[in-house]
mmCIF entry with sequence, helices, sheets and N, C-alpha, C, O atoms, coordinates in Angstrom:
data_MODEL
# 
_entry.id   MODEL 
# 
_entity.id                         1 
_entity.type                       polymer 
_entity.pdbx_number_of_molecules   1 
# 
_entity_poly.entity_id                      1 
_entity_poly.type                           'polypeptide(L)' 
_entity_poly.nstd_linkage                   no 
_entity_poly.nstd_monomer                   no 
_entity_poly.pdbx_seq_one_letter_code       
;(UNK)(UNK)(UNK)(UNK)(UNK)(UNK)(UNK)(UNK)(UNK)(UNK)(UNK)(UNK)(UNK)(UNK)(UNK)(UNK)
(UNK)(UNK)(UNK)(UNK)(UNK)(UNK)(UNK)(UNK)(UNK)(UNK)(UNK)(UNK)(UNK)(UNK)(UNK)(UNK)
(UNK)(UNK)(UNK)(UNK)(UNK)(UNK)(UNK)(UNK)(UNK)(UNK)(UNK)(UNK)(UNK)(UNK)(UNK)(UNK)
(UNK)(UNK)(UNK)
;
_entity_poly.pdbx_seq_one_letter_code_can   XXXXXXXXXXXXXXXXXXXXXXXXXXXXXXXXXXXXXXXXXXXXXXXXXXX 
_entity_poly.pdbx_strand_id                 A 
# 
loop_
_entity_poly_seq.entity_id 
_entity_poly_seq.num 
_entity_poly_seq.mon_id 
_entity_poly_seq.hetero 
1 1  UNK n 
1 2  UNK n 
1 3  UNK n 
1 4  UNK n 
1 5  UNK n 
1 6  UNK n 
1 7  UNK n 
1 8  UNK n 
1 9  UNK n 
1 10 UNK n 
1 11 UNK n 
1 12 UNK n 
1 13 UNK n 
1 14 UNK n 
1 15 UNK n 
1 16 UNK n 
1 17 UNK n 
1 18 UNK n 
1 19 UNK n 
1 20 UNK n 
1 21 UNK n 
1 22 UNK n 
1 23 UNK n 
1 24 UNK n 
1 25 UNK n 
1 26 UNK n 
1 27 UNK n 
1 28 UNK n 
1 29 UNK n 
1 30 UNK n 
1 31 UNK n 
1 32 UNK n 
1 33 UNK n 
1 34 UNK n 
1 35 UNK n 
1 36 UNK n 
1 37 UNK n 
1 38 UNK n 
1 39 UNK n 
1 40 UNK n 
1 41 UNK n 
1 42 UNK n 
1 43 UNK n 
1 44 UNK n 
1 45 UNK n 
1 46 UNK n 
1 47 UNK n 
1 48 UNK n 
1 49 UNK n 
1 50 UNK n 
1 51 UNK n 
# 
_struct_asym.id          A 
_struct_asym.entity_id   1 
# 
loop_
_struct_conf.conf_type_id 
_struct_conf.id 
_struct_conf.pdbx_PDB_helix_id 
_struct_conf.beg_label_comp_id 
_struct_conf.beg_label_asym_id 
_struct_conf.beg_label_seq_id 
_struct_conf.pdbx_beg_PDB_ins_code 
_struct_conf.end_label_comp_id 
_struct_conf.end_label_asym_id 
_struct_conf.end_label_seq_id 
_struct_conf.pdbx_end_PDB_ins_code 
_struct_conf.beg_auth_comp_id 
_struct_conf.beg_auth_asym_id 
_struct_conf.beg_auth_seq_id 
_struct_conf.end_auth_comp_id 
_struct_conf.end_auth_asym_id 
_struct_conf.end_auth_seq_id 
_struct_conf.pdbx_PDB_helix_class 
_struct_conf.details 
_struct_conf.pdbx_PDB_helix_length 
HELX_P HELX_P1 AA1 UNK A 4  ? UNK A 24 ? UNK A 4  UNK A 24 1 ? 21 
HELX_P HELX_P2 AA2 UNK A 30 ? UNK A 38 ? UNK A 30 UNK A 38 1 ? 9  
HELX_P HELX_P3 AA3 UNK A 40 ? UNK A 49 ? UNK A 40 UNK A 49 1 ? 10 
# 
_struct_conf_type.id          HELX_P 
_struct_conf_type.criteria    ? 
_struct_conf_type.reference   ? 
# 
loop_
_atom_site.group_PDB 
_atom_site.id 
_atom_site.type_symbol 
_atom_site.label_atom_id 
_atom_site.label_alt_id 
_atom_site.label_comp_id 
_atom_site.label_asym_id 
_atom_site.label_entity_id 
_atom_site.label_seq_id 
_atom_site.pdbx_PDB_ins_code 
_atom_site.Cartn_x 
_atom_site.Cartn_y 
_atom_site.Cartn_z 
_atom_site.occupancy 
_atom_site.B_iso_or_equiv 
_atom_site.pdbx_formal_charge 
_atom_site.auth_seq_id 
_atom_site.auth_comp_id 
_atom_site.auth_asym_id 
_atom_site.auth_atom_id 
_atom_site.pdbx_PDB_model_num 
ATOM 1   N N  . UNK A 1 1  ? -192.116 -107.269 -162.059 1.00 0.00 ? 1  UNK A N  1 
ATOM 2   C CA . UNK A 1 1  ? -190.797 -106.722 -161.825 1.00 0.00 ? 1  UNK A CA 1 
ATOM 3   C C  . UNK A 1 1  ? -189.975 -106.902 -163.108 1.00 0.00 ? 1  UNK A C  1 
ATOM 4   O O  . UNK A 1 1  ? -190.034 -107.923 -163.794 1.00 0.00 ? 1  UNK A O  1 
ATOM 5   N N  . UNK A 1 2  ? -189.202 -105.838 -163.386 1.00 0.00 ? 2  UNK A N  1 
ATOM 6   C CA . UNK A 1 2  ? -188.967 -106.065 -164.986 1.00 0.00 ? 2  UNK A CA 1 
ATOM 7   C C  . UNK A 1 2  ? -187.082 -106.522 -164.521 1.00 0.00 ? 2  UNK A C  1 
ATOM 8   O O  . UNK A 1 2  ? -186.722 -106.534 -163.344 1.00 0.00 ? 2  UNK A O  1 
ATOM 9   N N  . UNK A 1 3  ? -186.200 -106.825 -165.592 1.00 0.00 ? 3  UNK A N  1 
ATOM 10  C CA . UNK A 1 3  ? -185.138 -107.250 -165.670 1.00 0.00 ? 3  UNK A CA 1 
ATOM 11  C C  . UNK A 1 3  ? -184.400 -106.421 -165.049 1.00 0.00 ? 3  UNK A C  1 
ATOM 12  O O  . UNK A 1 3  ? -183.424 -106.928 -164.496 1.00 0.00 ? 3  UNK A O  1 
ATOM 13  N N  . UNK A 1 4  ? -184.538 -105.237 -164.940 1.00 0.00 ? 4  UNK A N  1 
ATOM 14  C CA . UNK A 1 4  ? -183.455 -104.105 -164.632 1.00 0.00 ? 4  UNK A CA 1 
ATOM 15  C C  . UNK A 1 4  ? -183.475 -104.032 -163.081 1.00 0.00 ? 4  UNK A C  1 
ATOM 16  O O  . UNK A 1 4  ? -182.447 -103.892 -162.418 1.00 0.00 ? 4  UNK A O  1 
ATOM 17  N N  . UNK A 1 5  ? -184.865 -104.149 -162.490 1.00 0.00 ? 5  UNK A N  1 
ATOM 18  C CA . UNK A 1 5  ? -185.172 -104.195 -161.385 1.00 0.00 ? 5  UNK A CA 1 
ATOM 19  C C  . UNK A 1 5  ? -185.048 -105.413 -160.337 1.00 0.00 ? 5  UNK A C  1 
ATOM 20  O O  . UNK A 1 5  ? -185.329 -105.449 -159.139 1.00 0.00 ? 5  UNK A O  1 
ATOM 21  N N  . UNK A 1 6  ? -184.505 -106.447 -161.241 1.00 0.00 ? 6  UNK A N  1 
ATOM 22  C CA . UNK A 1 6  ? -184.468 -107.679 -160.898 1.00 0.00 ? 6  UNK A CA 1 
ATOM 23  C C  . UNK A 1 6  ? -182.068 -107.483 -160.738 1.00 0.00 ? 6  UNK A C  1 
ATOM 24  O O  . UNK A 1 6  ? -181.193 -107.706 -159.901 1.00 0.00 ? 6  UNK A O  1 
ATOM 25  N N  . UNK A 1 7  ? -182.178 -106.971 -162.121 1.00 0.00 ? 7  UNK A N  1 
ATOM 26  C CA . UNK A 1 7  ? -180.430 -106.652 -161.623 1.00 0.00 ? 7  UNK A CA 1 
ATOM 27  C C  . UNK A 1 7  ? -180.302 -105.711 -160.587 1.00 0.00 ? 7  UNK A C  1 
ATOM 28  O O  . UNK A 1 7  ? -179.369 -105.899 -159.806 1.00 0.00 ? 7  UNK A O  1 
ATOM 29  N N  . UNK A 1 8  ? -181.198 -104.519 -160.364 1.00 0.00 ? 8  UNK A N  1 
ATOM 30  C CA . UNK A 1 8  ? -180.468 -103.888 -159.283 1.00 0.00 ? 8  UNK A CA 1 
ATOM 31  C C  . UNK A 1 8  ? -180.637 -104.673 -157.909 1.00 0.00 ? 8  UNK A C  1 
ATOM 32  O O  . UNK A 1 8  ? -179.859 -104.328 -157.020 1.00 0.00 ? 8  UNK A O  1 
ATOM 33  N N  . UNK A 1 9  ? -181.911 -106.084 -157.497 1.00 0.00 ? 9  UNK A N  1 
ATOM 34  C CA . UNK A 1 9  ? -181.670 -106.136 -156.870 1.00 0.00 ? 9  UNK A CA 1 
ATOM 35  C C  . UNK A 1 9  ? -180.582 -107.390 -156.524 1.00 0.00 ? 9  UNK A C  1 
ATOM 36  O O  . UNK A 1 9  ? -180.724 -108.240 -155.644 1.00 0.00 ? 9  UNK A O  1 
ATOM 37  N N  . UNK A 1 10 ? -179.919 -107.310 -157.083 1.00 0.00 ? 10 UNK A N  1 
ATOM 38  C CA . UNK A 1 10 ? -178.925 -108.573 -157.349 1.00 0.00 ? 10 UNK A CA 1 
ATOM 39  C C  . UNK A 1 10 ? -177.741 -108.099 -157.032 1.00 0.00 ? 10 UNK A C  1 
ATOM 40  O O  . UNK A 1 10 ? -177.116 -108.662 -156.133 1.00 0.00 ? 10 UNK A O  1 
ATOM 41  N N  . UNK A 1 11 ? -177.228 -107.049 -157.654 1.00 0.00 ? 11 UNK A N  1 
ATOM 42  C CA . UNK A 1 11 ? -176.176 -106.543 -158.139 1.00 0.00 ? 11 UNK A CA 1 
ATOM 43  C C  . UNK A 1 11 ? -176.049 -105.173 -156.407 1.00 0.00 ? 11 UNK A C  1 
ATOM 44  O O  . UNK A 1 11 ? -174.911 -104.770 -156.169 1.00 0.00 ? 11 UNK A O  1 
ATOM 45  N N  . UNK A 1 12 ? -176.970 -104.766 -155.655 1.00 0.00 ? 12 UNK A N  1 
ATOM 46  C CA . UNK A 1 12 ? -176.738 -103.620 -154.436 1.00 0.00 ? 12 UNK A CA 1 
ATOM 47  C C  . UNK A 1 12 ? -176.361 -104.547 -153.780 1.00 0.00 ? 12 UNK A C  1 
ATOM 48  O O  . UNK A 1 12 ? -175.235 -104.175 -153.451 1.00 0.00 ? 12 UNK A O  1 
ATOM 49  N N  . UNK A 1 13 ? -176.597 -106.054 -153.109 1.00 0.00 ? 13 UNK A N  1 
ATOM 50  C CA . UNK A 1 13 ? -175.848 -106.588 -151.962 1.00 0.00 ? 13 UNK A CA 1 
ATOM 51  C C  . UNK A 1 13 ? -174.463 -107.312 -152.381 1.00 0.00 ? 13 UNK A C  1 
ATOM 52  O O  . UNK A 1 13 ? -173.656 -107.639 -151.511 1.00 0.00 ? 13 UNK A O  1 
ATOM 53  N N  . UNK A 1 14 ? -174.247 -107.527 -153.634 1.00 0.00 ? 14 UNK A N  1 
ATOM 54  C CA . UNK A 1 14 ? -173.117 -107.802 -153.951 1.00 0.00 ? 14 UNK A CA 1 
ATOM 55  C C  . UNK A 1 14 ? -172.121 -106.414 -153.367 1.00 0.00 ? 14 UNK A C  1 
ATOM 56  O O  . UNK A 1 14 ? -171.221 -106.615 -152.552 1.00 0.00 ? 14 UNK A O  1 
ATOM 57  N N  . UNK A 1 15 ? -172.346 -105.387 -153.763 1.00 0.00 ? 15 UNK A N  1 
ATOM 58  C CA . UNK A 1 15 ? -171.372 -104.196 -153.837 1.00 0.00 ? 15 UNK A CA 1 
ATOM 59  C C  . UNK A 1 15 ? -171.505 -103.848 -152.349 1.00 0.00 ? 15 UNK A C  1 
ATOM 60  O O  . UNK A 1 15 ? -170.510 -103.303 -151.873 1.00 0.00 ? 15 UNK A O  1 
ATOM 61  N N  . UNK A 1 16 ? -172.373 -104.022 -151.655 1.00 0.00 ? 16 UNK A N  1 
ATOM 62  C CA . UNK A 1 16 ? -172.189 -104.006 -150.075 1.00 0.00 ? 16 UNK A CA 1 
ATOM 63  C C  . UNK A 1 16 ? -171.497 -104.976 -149.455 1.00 0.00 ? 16 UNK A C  1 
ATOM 64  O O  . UNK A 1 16 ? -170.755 -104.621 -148.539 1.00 0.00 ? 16 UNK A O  1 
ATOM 65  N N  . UNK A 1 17 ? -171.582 -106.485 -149.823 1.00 0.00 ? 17 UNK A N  1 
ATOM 66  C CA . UNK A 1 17 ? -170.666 -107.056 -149.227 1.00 0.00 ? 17 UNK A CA 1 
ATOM 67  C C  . UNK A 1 17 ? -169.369 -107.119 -149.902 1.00 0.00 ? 17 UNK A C  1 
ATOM 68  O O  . UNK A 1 17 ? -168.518 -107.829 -149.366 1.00 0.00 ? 17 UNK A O  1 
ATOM 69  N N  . UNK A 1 18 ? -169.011 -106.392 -151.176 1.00 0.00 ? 18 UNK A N  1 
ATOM 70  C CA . UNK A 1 18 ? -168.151 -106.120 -151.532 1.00 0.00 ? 18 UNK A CA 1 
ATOM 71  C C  . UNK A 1 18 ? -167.083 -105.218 -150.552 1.00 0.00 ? 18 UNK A C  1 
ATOM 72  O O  . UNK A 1 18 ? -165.943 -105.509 -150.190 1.00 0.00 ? 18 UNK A O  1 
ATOM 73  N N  . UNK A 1 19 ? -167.842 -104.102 -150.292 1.00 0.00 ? 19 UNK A N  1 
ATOM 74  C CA . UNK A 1 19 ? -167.392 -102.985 -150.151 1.00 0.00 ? 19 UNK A CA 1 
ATOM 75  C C  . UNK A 1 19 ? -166.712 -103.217 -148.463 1.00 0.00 ? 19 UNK A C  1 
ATOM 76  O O  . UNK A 1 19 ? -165.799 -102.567 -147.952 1.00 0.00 ? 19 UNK A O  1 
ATOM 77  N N  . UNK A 1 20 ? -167.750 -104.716 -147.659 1.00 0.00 ? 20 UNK A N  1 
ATOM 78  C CA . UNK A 1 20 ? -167.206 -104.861 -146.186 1.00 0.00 ? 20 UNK A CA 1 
ATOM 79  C C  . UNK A 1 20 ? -166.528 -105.500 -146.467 1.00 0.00 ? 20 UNK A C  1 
ATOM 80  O O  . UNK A 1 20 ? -165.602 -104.960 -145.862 1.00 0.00 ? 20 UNK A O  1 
ATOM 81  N N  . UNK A 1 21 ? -165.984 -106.496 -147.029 1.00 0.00 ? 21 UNK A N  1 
ATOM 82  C CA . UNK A 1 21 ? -164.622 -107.177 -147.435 1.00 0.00 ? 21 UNK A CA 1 
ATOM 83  C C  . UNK A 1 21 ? -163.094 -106.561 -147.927 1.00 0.00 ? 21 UNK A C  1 
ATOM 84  O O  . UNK A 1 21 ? -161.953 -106.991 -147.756 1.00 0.00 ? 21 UNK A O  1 
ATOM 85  N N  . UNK A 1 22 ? -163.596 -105.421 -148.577 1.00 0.00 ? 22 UNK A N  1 
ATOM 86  C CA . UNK A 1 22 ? -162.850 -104.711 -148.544 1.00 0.00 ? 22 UNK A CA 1 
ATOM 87  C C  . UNK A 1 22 ? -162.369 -103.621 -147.369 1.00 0.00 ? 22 UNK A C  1 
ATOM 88  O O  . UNK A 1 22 ? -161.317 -102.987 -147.458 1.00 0.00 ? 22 UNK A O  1 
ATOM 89  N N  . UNK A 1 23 ? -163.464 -103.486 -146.067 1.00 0.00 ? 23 UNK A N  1 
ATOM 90  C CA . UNK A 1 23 ? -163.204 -102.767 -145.211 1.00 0.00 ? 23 UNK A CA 1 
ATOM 91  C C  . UNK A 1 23 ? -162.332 -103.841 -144.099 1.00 0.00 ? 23 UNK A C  1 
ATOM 92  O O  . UNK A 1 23 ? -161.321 -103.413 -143.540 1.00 0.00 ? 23 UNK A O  1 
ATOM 93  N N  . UNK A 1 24 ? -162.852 -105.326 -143.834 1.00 0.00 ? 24 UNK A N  1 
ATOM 94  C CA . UNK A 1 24 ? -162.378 -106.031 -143.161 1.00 0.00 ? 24 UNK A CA 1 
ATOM 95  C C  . UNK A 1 24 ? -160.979 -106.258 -143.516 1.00 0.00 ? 24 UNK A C  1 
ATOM 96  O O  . UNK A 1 24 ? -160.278 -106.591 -142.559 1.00 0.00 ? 24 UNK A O  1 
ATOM 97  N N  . UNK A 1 25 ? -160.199 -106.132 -145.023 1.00 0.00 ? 25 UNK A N  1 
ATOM 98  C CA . UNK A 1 25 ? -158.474 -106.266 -145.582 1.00 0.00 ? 25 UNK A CA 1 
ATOM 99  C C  . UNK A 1 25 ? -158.525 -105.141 -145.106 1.00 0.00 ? 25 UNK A C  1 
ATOM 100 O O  . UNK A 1 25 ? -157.358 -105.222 -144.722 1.00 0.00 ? 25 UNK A O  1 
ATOM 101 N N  . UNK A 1 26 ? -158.862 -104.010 -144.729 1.00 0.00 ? 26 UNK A N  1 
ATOM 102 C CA . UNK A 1 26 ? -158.167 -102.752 -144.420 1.00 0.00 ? 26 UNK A CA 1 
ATOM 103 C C  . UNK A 1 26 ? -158.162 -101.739 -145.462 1.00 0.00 ? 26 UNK A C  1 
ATOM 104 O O  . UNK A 1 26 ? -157.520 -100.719 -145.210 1.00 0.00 ? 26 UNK A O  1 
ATOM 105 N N  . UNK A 1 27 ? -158.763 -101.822 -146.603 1.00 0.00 ? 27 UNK A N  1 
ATOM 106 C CA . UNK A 1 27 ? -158.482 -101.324 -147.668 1.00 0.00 ? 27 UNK A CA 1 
ATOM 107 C C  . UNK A 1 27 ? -159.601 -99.932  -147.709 1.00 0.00 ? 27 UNK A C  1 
ATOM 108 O O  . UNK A 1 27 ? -159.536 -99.002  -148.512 1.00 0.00 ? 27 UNK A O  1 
ATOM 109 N N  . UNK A 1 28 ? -160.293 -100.050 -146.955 1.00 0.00 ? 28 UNK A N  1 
ATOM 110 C CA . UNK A 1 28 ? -161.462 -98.940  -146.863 1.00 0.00 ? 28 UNK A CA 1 
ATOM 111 C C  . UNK A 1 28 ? -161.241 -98.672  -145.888 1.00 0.00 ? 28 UNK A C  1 
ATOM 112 O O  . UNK A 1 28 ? -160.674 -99.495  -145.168 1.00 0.00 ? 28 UNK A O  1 
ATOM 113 N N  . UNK A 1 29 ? -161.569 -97.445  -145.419 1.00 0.00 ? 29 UNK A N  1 
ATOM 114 C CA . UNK A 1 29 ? -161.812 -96.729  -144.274 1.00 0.00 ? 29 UNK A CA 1 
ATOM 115 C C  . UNK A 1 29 ? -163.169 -97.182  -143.985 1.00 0.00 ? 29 UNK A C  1 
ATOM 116 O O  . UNK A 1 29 ? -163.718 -97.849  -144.863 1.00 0.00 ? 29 UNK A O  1 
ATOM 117 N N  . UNK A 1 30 ? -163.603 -97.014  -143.249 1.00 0.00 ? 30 UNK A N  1 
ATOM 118 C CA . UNK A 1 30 ? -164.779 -96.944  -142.177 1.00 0.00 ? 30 UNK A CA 1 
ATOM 119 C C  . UNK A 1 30 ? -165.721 -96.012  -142.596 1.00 0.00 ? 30 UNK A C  1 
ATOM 120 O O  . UNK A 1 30 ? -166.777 -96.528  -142.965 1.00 0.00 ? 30 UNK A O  1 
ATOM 121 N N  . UNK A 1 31 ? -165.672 -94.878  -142.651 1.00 0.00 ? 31 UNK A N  1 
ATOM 122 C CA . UNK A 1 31 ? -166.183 -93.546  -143.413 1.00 0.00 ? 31 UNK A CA 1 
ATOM 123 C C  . UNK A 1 31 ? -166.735 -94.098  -145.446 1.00 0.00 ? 31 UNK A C  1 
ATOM 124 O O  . UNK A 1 31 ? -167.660 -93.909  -146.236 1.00 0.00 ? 31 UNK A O  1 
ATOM 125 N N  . UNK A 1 32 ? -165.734 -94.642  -145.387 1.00 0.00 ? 32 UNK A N  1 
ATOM 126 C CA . UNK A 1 32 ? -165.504 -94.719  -147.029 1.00 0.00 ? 32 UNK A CA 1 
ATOM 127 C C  . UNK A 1 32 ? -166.838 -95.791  -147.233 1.00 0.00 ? 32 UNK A C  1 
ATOM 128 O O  . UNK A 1 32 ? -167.879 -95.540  -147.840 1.00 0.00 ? 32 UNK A O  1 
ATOM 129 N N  . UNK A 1 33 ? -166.437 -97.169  -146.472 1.00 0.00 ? 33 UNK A N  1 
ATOM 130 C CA . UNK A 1 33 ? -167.225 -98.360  -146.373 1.00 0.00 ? 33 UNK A CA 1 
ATOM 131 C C  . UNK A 1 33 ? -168.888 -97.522  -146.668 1.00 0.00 ? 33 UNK A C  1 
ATOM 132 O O  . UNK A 1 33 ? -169.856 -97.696  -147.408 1.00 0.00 ? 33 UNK A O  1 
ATOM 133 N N  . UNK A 1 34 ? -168.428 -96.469  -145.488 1.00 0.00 ? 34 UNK A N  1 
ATOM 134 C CA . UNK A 1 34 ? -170.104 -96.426  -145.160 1.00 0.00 ? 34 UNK A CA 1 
ATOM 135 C C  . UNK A 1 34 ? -171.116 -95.816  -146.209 1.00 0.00 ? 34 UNK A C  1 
ATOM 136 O O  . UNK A 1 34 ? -172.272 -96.139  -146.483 1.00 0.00 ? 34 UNK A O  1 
ATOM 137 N N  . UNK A 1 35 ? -169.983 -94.453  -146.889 1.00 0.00 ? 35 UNK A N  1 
ATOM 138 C CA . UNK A 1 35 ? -170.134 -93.882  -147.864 1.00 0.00 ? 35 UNK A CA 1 
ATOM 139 C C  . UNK A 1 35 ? -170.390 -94.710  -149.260 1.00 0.00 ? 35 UNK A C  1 
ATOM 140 O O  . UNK A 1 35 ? -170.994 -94.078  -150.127 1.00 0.00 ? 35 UNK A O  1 
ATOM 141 N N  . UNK A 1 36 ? -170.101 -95.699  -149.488 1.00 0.00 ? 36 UNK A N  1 
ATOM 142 C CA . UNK A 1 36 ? -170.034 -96.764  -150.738 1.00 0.00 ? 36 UNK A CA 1 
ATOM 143 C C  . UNK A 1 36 ? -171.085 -97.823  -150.436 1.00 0.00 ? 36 UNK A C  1 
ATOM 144 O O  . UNK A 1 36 ? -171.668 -98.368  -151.372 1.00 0.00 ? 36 UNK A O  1 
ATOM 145 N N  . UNK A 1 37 ? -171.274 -98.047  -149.544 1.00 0.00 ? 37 UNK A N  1 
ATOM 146 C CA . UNK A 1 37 ? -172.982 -98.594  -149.049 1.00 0.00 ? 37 UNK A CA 1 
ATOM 147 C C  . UNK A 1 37 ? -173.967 -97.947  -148.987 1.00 0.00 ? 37 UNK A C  1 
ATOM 148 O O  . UNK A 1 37 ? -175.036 -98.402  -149.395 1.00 0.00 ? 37 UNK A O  1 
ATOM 149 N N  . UNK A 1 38 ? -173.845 -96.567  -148.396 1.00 0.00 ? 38 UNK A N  1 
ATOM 150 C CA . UNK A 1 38 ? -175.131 -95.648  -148.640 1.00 0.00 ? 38 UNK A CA 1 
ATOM 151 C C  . UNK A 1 38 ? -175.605 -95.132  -149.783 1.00 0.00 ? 38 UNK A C  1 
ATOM 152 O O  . UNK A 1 38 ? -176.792 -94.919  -150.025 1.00 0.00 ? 38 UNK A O  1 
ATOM 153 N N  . UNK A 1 39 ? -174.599 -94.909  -150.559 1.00 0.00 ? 39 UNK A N  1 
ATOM 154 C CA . UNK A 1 39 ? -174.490 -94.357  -151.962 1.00 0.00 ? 39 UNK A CA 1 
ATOM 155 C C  . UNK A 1 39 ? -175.445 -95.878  -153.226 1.00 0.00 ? 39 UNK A C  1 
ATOM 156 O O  . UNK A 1 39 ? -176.423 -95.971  -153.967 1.00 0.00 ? 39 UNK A O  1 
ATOM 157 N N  . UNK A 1 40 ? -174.849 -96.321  -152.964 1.00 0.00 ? 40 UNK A N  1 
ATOM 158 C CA . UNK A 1 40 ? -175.503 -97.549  -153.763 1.00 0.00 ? 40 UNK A CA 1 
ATOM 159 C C  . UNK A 1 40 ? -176.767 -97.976  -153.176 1.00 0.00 ? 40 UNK A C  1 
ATOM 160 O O  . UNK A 1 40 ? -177.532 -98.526  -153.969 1.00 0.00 ? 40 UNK A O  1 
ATOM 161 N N  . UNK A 1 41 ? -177.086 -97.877  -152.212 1.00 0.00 ? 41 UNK A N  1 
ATOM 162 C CA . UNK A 1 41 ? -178.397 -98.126  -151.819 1.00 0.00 ? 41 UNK A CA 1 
ATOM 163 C C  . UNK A 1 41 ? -179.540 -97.245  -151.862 1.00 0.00 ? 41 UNK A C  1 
ATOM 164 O O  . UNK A 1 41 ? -180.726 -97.542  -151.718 1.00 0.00 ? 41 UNK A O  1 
ATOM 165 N N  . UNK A 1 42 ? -178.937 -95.952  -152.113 1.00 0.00 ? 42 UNK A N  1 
ATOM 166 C CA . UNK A 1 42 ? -179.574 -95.063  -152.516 1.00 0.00 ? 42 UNK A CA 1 
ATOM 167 C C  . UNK A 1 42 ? -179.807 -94.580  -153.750 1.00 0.00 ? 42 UNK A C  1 
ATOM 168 O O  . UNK A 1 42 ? -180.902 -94.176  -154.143 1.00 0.00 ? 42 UNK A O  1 
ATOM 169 N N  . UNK A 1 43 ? -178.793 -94.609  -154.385 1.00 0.00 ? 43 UNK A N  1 
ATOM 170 C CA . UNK A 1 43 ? -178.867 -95.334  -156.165 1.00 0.00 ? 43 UNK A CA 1 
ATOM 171 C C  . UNK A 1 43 ? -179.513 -96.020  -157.003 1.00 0.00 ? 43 UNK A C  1 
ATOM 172 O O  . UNK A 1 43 ? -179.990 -95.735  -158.102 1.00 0.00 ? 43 UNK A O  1 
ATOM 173 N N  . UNK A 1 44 ? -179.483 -97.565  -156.005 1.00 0.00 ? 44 UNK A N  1 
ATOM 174 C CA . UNK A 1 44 ? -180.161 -98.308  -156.256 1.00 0.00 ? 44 UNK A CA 1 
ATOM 175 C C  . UNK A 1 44 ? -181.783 -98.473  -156.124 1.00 0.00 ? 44 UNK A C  1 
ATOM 176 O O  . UNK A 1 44 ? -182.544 -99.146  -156.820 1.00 0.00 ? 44 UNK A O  1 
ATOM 177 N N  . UNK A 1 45 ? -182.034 -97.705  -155.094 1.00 0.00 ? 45 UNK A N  1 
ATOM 178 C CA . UNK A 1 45 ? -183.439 -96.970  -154.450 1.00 0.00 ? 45 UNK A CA 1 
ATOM 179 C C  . UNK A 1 45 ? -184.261 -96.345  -155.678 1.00 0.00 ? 45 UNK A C  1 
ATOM 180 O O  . UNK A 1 45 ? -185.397 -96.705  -155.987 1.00 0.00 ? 45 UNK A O  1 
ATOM 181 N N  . UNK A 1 46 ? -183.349 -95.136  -156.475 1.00 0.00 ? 46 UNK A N  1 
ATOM 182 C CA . UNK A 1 46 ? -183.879 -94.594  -157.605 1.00 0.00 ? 46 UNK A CA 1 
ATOM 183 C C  . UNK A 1 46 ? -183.924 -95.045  -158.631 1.00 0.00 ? 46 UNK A C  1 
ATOM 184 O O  . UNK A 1 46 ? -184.917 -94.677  -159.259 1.00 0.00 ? 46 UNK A O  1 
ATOM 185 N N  . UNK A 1 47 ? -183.227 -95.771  -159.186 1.00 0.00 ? 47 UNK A N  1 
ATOM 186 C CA . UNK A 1 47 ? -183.408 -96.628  -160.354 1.00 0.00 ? 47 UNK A CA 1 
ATOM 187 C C  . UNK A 1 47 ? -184.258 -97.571  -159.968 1.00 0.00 ? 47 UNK A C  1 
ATOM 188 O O  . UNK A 1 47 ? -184.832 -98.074  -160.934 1.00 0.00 ? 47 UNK A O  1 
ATOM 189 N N  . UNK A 1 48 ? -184.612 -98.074  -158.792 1.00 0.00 ? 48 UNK A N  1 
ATOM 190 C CA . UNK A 1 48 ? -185.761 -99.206  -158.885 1.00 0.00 ? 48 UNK A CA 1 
ATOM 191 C C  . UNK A 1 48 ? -186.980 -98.497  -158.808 1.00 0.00 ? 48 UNK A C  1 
ATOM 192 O O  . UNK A 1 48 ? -188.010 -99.059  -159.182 1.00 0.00 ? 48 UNK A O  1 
ATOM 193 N N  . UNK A 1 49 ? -187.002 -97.599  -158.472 1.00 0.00 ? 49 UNK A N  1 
ATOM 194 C CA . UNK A 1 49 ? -188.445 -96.641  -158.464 1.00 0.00 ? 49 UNK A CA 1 
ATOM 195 C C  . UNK A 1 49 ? -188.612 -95.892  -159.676 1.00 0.00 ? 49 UNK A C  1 
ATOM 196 O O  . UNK A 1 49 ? -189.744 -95.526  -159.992 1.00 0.00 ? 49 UNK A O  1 
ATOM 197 N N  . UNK A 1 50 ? -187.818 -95.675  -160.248 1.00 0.00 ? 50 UNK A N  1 
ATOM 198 C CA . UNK A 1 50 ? -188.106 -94.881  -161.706 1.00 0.00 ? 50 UNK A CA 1 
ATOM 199 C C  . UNK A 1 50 ? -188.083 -95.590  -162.818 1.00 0.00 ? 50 UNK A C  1 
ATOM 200 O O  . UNK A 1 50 ? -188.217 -95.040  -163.911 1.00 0.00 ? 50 UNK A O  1 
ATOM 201 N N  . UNK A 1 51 ? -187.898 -96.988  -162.679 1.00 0.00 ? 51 UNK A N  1 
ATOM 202 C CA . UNK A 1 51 ? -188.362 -98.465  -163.472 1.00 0.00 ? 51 UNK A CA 1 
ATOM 203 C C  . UNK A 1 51 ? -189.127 -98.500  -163.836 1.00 0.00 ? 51 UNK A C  1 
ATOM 204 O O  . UNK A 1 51 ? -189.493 -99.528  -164.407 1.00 0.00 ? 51 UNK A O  1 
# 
């Protein structure tokens, strides 16, 4: 597993539990939350496969 693949997997559950902390202050919508978790995990999906 090379370095990059080792940051993405470090760096996608940070920005997910980022993103519910920010939904739990109110600051995200629900929609948004979900949209900013799927997006990065799917992101993160391709850059670890094209590593």
């Amino acid at each position: 597993m090379s370095d990059a693949q080792i940051g993405l997997l470090t760096a996608t559950p940070i920005i997910i539990l980022f993103a519910a902390a920010l939904r739990r202050m109110g600051v995200l919508s629900t929609v948004a939350t979900a949209s900013a978790v799927s997006l990065s995990v799917a992101i993160a999906f391709v850059l670890f496969v094209t590593q």
